[in-house]
C-alpha positions as CSV (number, residue, x, y, z in Angstrom):
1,X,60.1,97.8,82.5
2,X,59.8,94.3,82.1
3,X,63.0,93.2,81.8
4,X,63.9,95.2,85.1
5,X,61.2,93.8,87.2
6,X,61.5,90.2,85.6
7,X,65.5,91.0,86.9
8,X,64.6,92.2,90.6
9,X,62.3,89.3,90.9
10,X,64.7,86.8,89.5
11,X,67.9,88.3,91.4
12,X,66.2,88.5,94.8
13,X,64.7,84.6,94.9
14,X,68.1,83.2,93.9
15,X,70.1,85.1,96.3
16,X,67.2,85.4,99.2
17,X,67.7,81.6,100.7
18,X,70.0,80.8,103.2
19,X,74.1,80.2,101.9
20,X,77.5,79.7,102.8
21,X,78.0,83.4,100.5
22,X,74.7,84.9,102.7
23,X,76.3,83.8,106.2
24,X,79.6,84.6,105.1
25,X,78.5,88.1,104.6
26,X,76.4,88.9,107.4
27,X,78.9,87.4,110.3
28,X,81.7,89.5,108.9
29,X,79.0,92.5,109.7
30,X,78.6,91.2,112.9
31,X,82.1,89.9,114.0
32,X,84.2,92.8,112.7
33,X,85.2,95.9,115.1
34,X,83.4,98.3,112.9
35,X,81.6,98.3,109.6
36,X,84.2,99.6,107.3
37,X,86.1,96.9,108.4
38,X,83.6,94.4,107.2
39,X,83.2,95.4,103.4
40,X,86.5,93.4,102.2
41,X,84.0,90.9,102.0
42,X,80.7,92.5,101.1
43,X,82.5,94.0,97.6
44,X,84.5,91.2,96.9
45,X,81.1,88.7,97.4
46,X,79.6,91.6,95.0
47,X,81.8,91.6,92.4
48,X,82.1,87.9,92.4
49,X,78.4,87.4,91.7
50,X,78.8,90.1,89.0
51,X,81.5,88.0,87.4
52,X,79.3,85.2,87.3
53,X,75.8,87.2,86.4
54,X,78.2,88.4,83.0
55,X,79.6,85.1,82.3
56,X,76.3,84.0,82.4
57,X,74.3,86.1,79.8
58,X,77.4,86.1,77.7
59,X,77.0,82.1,77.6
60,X,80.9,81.5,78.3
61,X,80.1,79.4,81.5
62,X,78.2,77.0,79.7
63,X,80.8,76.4,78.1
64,X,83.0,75.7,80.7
65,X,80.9,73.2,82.5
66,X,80.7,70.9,80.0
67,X,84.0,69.5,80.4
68,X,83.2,67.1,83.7
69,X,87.0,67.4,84.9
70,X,86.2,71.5,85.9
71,X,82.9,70.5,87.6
72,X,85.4,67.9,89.4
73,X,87.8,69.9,90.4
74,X,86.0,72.9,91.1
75,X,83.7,71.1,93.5
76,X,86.8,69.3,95.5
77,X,88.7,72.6,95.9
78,X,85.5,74.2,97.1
79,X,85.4,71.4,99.7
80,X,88.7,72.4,100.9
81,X,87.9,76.4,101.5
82,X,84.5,75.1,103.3
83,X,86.1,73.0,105.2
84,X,88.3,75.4,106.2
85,X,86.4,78.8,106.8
86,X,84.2,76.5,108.6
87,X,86.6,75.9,111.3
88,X,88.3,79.4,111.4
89,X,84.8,80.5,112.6
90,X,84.2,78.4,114.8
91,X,87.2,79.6,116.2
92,X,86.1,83.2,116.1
93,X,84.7,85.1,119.3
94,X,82.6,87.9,118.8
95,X,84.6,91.5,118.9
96,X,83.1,92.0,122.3
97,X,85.8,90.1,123.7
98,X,89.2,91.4,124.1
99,X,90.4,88.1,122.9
100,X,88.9,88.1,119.9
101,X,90.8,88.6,116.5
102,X,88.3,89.5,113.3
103,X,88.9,88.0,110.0
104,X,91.9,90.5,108.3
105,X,91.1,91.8,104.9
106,X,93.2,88.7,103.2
107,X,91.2,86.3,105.0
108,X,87.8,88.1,104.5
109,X,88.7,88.4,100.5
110,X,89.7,84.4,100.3
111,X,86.8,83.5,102.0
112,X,84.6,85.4,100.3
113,X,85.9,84.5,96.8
114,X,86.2,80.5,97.9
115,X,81.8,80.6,98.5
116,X,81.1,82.9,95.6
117,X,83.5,81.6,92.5
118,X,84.0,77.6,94.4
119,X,79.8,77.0,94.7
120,X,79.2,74.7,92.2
121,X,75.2,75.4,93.1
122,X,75.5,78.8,92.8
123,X,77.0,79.0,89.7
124,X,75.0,76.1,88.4
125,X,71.6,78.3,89.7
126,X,72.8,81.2,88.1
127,X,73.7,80.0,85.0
128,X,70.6,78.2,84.6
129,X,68.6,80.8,85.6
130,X,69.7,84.1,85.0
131,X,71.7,83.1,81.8
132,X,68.8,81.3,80.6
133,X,66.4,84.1,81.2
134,X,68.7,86.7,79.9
135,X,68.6,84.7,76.3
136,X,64.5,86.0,76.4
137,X,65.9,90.1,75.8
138,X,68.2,91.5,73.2
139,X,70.2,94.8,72.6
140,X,68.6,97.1,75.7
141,X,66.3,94.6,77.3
142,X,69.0,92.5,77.9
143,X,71.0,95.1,79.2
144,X,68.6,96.4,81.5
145,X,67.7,93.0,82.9
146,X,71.9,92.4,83.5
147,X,72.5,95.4,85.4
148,X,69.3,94.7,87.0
149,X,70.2,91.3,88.7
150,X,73.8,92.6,89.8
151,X,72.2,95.7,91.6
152,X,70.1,93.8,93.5
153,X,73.3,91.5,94.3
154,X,75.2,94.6,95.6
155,X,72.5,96.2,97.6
156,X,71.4,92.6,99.2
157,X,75.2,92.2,100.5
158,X,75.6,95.8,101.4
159,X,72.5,95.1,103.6
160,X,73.2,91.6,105.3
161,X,76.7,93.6,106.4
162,X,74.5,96.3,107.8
163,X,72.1,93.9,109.2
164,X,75.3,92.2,111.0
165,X,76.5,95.0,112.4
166,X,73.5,95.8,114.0
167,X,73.0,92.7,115.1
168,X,76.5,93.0,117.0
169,X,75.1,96.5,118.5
170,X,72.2,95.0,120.0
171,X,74.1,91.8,120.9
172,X,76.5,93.9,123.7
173,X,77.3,90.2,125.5
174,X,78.2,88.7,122.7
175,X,76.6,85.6,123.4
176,X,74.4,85.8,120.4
177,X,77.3,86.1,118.2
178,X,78.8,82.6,119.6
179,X,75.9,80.9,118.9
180,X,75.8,82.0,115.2
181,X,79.4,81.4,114.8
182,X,79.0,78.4,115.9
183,X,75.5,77.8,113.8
184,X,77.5,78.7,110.5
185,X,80.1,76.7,111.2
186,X,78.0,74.1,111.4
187,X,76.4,74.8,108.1
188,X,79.5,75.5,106.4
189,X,80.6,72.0,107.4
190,X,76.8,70.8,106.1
191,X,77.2,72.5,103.2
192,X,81.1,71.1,102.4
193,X,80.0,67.4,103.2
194,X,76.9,67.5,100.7
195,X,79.0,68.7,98.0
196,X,81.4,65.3,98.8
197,X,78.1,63.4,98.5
198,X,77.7,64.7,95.0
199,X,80.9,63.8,94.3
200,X,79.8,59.5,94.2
């Protein structure tokens, strides 16, 4: 029991705050036409973090962050994708308008892996954390606290797409939905040029 409540309360304060992955998710719940339609992203973001969760109590991402070119080169080609999604939804209108065009499937899957596997924060925060913790458990335990922290991750993006798509229910002008397009943008773009700070 303690290694599954140690994972649910370890799982839920990394992934709780505010992100590119986070806003990412919940705007294709809100933006797309219906909610099948959104969960391209919601699995891919899923599956991502549970890439990274294993990588991490296995120990092979330590490993690959020592070498100070990857950190490099992950970080700039993260840039790229931020700078990017950032502008394609500002772009976006919510589905309320006819003119509106939702992310397609290819786009939602790119975008999705580009803030989940291109965060140098996240993967930093959960190889720190979760990999670090995970070295407290062996044999069970350390099962059960692993398949702890990537339930949580699947059920917190199953429900920011749900949350999204209510959001769009409730927001029948679509006004709402500008303005938080245009908000995430924003943050996108915050997020993109604080990682090029870290570069100097």
């Amino acid at each position: 029991m303690e290694a599954i409540i140690h994972g649910i309360i370890l799982a839920f304060g990394l992934i709780l705050p505010l992100g590119v992955q986070n806003v990412f998710v919940f705007s294709q719940g809100a933006t797309q036409p219906r909610l099948l339609s959104a969960l391209p992203a919601t699995i891919t973001a899923a599956v991502c973090d549970t890439f990274l969760i294993l990588l991490a109590v296995f120990g092979l991402s330590i490993i690959v962050l020592q070498f100070e070119w990857m950190r490099l080169c992950l970080i700039i080609i993260g840039i790229l994708f931020l700078l990017y999604m950032g502008y394609s939804i500002w772009r976006s209108e919510p589905t309320t308008s006819t003119s509106s065009k939702a992310l397609s499937m290819n786009k939602q899957i790119l975008f999705a892996l580009s803030v989940s596997l291109l965060n140098p924060h996240a993967i930093l925060d959960i190889v720190g954390v979760i990999g670090t913790s995970a070295l407290k458990y062996v044999g069970t335990e350390q099962v059960l606290f692993t398949v702890t922290c990537i339930t949580v991750s699947w059920i917190w993006f199953f429900g920011l797409t749900l949350a999204g798509t209510v959001m769009r229910k409730l927001d029948g002008t679509g006004n709402f939905m500008i303005i938080f397009n245009k908000c995430s943008a924003l943050f996108i773009w915050g997020t993109a040029i604080y990682l090029f700070i870290g570069l100097r």
